[in-house]
VEXDREN-2710 file (C-alpha; in Angstrom, 1 decimal):
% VEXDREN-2710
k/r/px/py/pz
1/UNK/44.4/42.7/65.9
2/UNK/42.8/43.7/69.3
3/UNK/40.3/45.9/67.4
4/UNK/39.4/42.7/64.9
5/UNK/39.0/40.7/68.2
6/UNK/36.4/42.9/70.1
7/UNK/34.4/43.5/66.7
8/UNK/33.8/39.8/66.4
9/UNK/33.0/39.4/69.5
10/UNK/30.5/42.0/70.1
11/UNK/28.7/41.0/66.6
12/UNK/28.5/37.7/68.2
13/UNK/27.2/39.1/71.4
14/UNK/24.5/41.1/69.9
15/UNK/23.3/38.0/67.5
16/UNK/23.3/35.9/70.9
17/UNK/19.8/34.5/71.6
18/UNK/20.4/32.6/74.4
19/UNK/20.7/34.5/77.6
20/UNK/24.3/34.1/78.5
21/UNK/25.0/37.8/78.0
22/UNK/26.6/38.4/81.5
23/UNK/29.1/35.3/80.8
24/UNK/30.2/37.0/77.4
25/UNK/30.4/40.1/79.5
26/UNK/32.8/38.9/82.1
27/UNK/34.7/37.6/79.3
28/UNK/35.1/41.1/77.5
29/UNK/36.0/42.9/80.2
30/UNK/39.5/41.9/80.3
31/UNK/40.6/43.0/76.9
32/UNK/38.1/46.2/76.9
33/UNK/40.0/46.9/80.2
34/UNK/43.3/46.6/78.3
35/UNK/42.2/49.0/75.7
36/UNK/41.2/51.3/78.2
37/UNK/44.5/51.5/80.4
38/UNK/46.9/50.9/76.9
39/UNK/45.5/54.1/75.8
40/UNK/46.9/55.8/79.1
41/UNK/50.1/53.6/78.7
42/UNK/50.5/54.9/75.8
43/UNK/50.1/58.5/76.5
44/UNK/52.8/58.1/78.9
45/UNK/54.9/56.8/76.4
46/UNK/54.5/60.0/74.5
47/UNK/55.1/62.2/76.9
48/UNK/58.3/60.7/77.6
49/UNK/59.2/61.3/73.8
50/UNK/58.6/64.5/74.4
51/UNK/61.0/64.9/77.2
52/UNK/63.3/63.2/75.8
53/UNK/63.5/65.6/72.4
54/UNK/63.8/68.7/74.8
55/UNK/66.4/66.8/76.7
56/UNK/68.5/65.8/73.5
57/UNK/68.0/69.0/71.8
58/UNK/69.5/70.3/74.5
59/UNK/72.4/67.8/74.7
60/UNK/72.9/68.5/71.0
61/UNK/73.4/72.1/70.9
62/UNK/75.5/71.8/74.1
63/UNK/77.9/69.5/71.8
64/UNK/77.7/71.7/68.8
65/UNK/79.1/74.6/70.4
66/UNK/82.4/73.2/71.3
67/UNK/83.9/72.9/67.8
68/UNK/86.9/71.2/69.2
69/UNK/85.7/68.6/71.3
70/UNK/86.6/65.1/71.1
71/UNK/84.4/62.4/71.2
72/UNK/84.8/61.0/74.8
73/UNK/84.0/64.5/76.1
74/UNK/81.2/64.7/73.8
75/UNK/79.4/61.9/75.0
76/UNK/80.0/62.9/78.6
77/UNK/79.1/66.5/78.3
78/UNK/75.5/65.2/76.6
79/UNK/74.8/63.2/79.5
80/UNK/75.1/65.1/81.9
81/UNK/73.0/67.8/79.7
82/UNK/70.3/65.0/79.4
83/UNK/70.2/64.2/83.2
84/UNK/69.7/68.0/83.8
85/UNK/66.8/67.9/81.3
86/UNK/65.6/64.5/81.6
87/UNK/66.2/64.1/85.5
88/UNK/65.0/60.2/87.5
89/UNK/62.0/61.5/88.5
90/UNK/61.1/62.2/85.0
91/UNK/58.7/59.2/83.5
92/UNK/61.2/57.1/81.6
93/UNK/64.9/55.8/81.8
94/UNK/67.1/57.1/79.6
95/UNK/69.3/54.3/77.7
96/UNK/72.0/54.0/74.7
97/UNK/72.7/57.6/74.4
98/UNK/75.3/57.8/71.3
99/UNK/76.6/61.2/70.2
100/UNK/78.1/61.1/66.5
101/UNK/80.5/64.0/65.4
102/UNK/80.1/64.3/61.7
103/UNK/83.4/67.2/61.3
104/UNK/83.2/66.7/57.4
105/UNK/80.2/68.6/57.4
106/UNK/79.8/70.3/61.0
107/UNK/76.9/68.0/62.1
108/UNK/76.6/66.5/65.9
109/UNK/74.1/64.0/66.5
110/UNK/72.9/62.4/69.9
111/UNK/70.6/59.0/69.6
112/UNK/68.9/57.9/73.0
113/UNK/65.6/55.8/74.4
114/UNK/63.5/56.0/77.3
115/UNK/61.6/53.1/78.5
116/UNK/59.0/53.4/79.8
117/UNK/57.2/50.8/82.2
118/UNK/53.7/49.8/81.7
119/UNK/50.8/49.7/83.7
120/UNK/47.8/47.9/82.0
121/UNK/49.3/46.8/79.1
122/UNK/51.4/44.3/81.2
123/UNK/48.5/42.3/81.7
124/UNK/48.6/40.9/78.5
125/UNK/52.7/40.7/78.5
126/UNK/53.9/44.5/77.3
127/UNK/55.7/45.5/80.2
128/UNK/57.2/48.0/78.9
129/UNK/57.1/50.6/75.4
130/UNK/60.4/52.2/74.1
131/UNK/60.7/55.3/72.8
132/UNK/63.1/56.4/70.3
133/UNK/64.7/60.4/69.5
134/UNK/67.4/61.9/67.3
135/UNK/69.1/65.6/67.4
136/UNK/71.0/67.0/65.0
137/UNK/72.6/70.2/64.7
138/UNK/74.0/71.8/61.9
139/UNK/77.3/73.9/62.7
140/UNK/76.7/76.9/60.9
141/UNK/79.9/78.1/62.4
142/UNK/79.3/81.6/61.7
143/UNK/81.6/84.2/62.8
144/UNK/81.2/86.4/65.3
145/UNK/83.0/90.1/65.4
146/UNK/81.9/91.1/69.0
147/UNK/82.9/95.0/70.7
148/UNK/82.0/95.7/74.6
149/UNK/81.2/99.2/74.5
150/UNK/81.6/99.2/78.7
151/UNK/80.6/102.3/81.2
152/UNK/84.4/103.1/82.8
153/UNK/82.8/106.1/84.8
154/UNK/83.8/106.9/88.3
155/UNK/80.3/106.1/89.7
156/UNK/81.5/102.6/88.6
157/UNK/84.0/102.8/91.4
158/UNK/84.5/99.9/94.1
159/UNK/82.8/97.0/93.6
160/UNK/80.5/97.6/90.3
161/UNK/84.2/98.1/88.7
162/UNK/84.8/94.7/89.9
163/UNK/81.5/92.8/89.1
164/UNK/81.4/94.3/85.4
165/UNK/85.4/93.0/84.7
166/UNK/83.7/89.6/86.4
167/UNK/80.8/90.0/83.8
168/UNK/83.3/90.9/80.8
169/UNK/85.4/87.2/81.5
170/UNK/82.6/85.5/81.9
171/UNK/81.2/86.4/78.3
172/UNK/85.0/86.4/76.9
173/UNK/85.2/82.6/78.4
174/UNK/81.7/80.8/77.2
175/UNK/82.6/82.6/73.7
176/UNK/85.9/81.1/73.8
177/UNK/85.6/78.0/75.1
178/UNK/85.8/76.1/71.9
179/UNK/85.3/78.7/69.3
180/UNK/87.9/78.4/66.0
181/UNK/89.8/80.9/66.9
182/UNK/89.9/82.8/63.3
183/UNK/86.1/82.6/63.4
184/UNK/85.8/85.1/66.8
185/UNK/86.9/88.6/67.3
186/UNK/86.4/90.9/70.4
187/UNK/87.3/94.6/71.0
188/UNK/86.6/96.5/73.4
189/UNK/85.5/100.3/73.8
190/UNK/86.2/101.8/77.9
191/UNK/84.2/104.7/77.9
192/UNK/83.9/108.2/80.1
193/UNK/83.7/111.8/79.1
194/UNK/85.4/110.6/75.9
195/UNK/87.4/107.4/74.6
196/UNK/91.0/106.8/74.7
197/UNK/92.7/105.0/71.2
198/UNK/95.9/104.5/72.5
199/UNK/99.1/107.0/72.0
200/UNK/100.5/104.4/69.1
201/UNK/98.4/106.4/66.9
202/UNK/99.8/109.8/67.5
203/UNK/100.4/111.8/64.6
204/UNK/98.5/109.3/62.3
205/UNK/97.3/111.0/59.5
206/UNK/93.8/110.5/60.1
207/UNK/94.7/112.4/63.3
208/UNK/95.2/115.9/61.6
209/UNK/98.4/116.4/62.3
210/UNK/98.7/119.5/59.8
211/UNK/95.4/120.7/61.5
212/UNK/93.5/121.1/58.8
213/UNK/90.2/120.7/61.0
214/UNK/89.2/123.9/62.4
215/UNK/88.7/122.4/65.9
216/UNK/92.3/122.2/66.3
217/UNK/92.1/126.2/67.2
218/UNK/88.9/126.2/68.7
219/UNK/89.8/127.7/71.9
220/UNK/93.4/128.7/70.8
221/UNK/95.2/131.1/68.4
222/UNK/93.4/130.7/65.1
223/UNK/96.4/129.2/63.4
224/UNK/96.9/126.2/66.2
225/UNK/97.5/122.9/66.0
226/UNK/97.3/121.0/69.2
227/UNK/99.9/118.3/68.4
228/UNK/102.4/121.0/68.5
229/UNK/101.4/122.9/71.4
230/UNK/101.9/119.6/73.5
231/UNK/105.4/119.4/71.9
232/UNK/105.8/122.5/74.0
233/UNK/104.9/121.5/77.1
234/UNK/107.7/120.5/78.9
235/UNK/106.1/117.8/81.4
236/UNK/103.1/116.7/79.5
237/UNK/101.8/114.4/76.5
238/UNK/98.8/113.4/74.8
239/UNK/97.7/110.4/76.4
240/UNK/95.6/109.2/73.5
241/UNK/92.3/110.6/74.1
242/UNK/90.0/112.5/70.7
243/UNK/87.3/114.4/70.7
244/UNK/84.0/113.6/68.6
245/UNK/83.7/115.0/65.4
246/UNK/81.2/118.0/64.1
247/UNK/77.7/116.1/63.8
248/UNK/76.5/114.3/62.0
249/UNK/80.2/112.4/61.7
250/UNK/80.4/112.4/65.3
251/UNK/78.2/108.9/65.6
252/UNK/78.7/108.1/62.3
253/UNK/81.4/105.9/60.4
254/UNK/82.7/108.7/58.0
255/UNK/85.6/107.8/56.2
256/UNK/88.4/110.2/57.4
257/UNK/89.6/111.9/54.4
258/UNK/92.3/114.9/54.4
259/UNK/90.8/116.5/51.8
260/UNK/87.2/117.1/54.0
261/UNK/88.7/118.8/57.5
262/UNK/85.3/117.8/59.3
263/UNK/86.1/114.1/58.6
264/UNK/89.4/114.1/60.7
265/UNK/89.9/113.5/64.3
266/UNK/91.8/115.7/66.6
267/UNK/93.5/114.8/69.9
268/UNK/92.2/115.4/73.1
269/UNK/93.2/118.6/74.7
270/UNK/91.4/120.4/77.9
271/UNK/92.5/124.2/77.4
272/UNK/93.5/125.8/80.6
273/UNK/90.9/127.9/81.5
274/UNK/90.9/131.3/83.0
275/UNK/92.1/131.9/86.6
276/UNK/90.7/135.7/86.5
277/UNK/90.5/136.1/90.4
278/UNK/87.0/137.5/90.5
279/UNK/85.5/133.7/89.2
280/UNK/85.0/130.6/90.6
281/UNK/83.1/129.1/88.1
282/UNK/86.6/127.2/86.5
283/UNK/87.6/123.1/87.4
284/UNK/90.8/123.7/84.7
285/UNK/92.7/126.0/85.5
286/UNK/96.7/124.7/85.6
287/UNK/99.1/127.8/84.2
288/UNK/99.1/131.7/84.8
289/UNK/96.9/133.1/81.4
290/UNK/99.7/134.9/80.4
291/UNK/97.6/137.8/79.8
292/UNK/95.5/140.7/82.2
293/UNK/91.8/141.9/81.2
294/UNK/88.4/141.1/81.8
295/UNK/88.2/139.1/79.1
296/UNK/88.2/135.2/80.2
297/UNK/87.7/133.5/76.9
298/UNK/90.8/135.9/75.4
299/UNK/93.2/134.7/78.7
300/UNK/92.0/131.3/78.0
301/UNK/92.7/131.0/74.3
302/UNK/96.3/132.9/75.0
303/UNK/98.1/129.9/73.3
304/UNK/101.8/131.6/73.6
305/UNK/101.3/130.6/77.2
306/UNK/101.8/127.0/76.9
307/UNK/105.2/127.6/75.6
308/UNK/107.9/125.7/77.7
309/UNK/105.3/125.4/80.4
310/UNK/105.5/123.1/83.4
311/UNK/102.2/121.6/85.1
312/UNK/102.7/121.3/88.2
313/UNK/99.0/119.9/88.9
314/UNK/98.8/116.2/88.9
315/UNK/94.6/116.4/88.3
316/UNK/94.8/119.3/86.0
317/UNK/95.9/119.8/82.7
318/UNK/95.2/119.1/78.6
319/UNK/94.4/115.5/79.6
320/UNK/92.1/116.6/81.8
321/UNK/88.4/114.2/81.4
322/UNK/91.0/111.7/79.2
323/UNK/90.4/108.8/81.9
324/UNK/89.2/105.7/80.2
325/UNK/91.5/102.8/79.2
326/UNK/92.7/102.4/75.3
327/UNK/90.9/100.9/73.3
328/UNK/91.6/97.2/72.4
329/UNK/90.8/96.5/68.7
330/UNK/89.0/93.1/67.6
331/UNK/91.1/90.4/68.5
332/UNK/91.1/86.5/68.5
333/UNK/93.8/86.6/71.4
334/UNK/91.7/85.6/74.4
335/UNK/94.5/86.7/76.8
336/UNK/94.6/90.1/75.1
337/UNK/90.7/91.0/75.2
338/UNK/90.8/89.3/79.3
339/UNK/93.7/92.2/79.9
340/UNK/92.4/95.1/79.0
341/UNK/89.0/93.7/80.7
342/UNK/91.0/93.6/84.0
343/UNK/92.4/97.1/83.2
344/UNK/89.5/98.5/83.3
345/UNK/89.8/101.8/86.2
346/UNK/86.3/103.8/87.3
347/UNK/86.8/107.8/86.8
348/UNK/85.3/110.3/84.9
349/UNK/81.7/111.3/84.0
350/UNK/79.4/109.3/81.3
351/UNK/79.5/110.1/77.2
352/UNK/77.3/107.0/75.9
353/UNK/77.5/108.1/72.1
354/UNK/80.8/108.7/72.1
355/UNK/81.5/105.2/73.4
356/UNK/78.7/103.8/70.9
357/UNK/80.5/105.5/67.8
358/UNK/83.6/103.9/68.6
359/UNK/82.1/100.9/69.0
360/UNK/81.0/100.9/65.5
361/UNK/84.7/102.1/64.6
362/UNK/85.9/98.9/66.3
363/UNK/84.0/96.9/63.8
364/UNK/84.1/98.5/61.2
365/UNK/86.3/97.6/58.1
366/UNK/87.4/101.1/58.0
367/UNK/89.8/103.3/59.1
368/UNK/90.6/103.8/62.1
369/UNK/90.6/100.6/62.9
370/UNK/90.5/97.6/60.1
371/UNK/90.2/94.4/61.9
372/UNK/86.7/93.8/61.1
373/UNK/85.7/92.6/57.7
374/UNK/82.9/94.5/55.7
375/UNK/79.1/94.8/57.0
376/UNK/78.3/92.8/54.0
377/UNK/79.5/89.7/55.1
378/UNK/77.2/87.7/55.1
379/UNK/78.9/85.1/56.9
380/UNK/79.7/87.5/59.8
381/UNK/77.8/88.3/62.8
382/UNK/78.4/91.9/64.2
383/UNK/77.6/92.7/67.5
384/UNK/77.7/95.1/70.0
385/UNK/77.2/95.2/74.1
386/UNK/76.3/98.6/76.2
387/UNK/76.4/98.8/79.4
388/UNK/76.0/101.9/81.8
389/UNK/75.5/102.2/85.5
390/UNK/73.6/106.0/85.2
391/UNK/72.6/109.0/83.4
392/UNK/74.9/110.8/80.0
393/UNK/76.6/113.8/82.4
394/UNK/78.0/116.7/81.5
395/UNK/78.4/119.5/83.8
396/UNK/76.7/123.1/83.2
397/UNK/79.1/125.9/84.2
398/UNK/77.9/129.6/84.8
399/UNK/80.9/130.5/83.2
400/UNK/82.3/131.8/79.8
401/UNK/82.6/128.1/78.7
402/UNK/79.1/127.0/79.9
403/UNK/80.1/123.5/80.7
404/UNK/83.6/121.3/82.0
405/UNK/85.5/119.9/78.9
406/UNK/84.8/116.8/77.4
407/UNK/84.7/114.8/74.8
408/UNK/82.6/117.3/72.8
409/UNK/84.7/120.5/74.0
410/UNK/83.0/122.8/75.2
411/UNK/79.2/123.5/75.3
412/UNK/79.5/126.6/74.5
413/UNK/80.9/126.4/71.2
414/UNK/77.5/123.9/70.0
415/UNK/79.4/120.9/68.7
416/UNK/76.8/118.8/70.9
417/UNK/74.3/120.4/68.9
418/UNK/73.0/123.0/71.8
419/UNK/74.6/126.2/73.9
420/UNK/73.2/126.5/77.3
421/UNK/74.4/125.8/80.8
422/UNK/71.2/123.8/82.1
423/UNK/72.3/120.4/82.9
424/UNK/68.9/118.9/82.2
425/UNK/69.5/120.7/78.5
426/UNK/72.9/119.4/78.3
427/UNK/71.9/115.8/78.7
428/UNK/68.6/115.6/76.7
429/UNK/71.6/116.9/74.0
430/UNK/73.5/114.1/74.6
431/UNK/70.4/111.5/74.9
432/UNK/69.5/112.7/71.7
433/UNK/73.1/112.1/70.0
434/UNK/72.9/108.9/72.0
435/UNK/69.4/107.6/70.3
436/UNK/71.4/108.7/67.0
437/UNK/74.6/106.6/67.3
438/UNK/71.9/103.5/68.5
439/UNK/70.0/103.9/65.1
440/UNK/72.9/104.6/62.9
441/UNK/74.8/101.5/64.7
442/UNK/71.6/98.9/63.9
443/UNK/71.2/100.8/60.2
444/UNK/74.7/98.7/59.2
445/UNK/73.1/95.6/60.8
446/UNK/74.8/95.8/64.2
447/UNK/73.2/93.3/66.6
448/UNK/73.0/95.6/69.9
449/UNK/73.0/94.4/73.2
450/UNK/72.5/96.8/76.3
451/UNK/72.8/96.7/79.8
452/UNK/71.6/99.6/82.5
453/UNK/73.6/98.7/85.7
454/UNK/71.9/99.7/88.9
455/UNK/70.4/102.4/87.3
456/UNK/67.7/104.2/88.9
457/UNK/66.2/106.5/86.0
458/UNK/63.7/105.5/84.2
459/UNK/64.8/107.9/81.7
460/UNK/67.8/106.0/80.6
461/UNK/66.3/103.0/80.9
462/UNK/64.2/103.8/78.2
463/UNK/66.7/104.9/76.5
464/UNK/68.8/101.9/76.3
465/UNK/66.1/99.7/75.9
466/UNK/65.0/102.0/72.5
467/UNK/69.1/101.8/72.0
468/UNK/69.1/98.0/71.6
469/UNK/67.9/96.0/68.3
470/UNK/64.9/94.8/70.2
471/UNK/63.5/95.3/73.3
472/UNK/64.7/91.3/74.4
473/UNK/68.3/92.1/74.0
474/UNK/67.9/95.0/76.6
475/UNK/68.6/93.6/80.6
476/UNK/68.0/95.7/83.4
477/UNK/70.5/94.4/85.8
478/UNK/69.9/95.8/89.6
479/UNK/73.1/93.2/90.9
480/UNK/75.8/91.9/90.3
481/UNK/73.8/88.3/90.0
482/UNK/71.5/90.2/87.3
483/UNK/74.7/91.7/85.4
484/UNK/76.4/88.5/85.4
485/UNK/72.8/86.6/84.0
486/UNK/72.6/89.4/81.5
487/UNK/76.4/88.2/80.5
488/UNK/75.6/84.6/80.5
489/UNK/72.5/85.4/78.2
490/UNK/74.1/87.1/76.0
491/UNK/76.8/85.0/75.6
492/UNK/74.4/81.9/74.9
493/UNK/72.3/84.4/72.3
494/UNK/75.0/84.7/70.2
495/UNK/76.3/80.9/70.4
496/UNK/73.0/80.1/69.1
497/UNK/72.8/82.6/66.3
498/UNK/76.2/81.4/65.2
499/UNK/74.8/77.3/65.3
500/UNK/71.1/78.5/63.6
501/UNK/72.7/80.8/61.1
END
């Protein structure tokens, strides 16, 4: 109409003949004026749709999350999402803000307006323009199989200990708060030199107990099996620690299967090494070798000498390294994943792939644990978060064994894939099984998270940063406000992967 208006007017001016061009003039410049400032007007008014999308998008997906919420909460939880995104100093006032929950078919919608006041366009009575928005979000309600794979190390003594269980709630409590609880599972994997899965599994058959696996004798009499030499210790048990299997199945999810040895597991058991008087070179040693001779790999393996033997060593002995808290298998119990997080103790030194290979145990379908649903499942998101506060460690020994015990035995016997005593050697072994257990872990479709800790080396930054799926989803965290942020993000990544799914 306003354009129509000016047209006819300025054919008339330029047909004028008469000289009273400045009159016309005058008279123009009201609405050309109005044209002018409604064009800023309304530029203003788009703006503030724009704000106001973010601000309800935001609102929305705050909504959608809480699968449980009720409608009077729902409308106060997107307010005071809006305000934070759409704050008073923002052009615009928010109005009629209405949040609809749709549970028939998982939808949340939030309706608002912002009016916005007019400068020019006032002049000719439009004192204001409204702006209208709509978000809606579609509750995929995916579900979400999550395992913390967490560094339980003693360099993670004092208050790093205490900042990572902080962490751990946090995550645990955004995920919770809200979730269906048979559509959210969380384990968690405590790692050191090896992994502990709990003495309710002793004896398990996937455990060897007949020793077929030839590690069982490894550094004992050829025809031992470990489950009955601890029978004949008289004060000591297997405290649920195993050891990693012969590579490649030590990263991998092989089914265990009696009727291939190198498939099984075997417990934990730190041999008592040699207390030959002329070396010093031993961290182990806990009972007299029952034997003389030069020979300290022969007064090691001298398994007749565990026989009704008492330890009277309270840091020494089979369990030796065997420090880390069970495992807690995927769970929907919120109070049961929030205990073991609390459980967590710092001792020992750091294993990263054996912690990452039980992490893919955890959710696997498979035995050892069967709690999570195939890696086929469409509907199911599998993730995984790593976190460690230093470097993989395993001490170099100039001894017979060429290293401390852990979670791959001993060095010298090349189940970590090398035999030497350097420790630069030894962990570039141990890197390398780490890269492997990454890659094998993301192969199934594992969504991996991972978390370096005030960490200093660049070296395993670089490595955990390779280790996750993609270089966003690894956080350097050099405090505990950084490893709590890393947490939070998380947490939020996979709340919107199960809404967007």
């Amino acid at each position: 109409m306003m354009t129509g208006f000016l047209n006819t007017w300025l054919q008339r001016l330029g047909a004028d003949r008469r000289g009273n061009v400045a009159m016309l003039f005058s008279l123009l410049l009201v609405p050309i004026t109005v044209l002018a400032g409604g064009a800023v007007d309304l530029n203003q008014a788009l703006n503030a749709r724009t704000r106001l999308s973010s601000a309800l998008d935001a609102a929305a997906l705050a909504v959608g999350v809480r699968t449980s919420i009720s409608e009077t909460d729902a409308a106060g939880l997107a307010e005071d999402f809006i305000n934070a995104n759409y704050p008073d100093r923002e052009l615009g006032a928010i109005q009629n803000v209405t949040v609809e929950l749709d549970d028939n078919n998982d939808r949340v919608t939030v309706r608002a307006e912002s009016r916005v006041d007019t400068i020019i366009l006032g002049l000719i009575g439009l004192d204001y323009i409204t702006v209208h928005w709509e978000s809606e979000v579609q509750r995929a309600r995916s579900s979400l199989e999550l395992v913390m794979v967490l560094d339980n190390t003693g360099s993670m003594g004092g208050s790093k200990i205490a900042s990572l269980r902080d962490a751990g709630l946090l995550l645990t409590d955004i995920l919770f708060d809200g979730a269906d609880a048979d559509r959210l599972k969380i384990g968690l994997v405590p790692f050191s030199a090896t992994v502990n899965v709990g003495t309710g599994f002793a004896r398990d058959w996937w455990l060897d107990p007949e020793a077929r696996s030839p590690l069982h004798s490894e550094n004992f009499d050829p025809s031992a099996n470990r489950w009955e030499i601890y029978d004949t210790i008289q004060n000591r048990g297997w405290t649920g620690c195993v050891e990693a299997r012969v590579i490649p199945h030590d990263v991998e999810d092989t089914t265990p299967d009696t009727s291939d040895p190198d498939t099984l597991f075997i417990p934990y058991f730190a041999p008592d090494e040699s207390n030959y008087a002329s070396n010093s070179g031993y961290s182990n040693s806990y009972l007299n070798d029952g034997i003389g001779g030069y020979d300290e790999r022969a007064r090691m393996r001298n398994t007749p000498k565990y026989t009704n033997a008492w330890i009277s060593s309270s840091s020494r002995g089979p369990q030796r390294g065997c420090t880390a808290r069970p495992i807690t298998p995927l769970t929907d119990h919120r109070r049961t994943i929030d205990d073991a997080i609390e459980d967590m103790i710092a001792s020992g030194t750091t294993n990263i792939p054996i912690g990452v290979s039980w992490g893919v145990r955890v959710l696997s379908p498979g035995m050892p644990f069967t709690e999570g649903v195939s890696f086929e499942e469409d509907d199911t998101i599998k993730a995984m978060v790593v976190l460690t506060d230093g470097e993989n460690y395993l001490n170099g020994r100039n001894n017979a064994n060429y290293s401390d015990y852990s979670g791959y035995g001993y060095v010298r016997d090349g189940r970590l894939g090398v035999v030497s005593t350097s420790d630069s050697t030894i962990r570039n072994a141990l890197n390398e099984r780490t890269a492997a257990a990454c890659d094998y872990a993301k192969s199934l479709g594992i969504r991996v998270y991972t978390i370096t800790f005030q960490v200093s080396s660049s070296r395993t930054r670089d490595l955990m940063r390779d280790c996750a799926s993609h270089s966003t989803l690894y956080f350097d965290s050099p405090s505990d406000a950084a490893l709590r942020s890393a947490f939070e993000m998380i947490a939020g990544d996979l709340t919107n992967l199960r809404l967007s799914r």
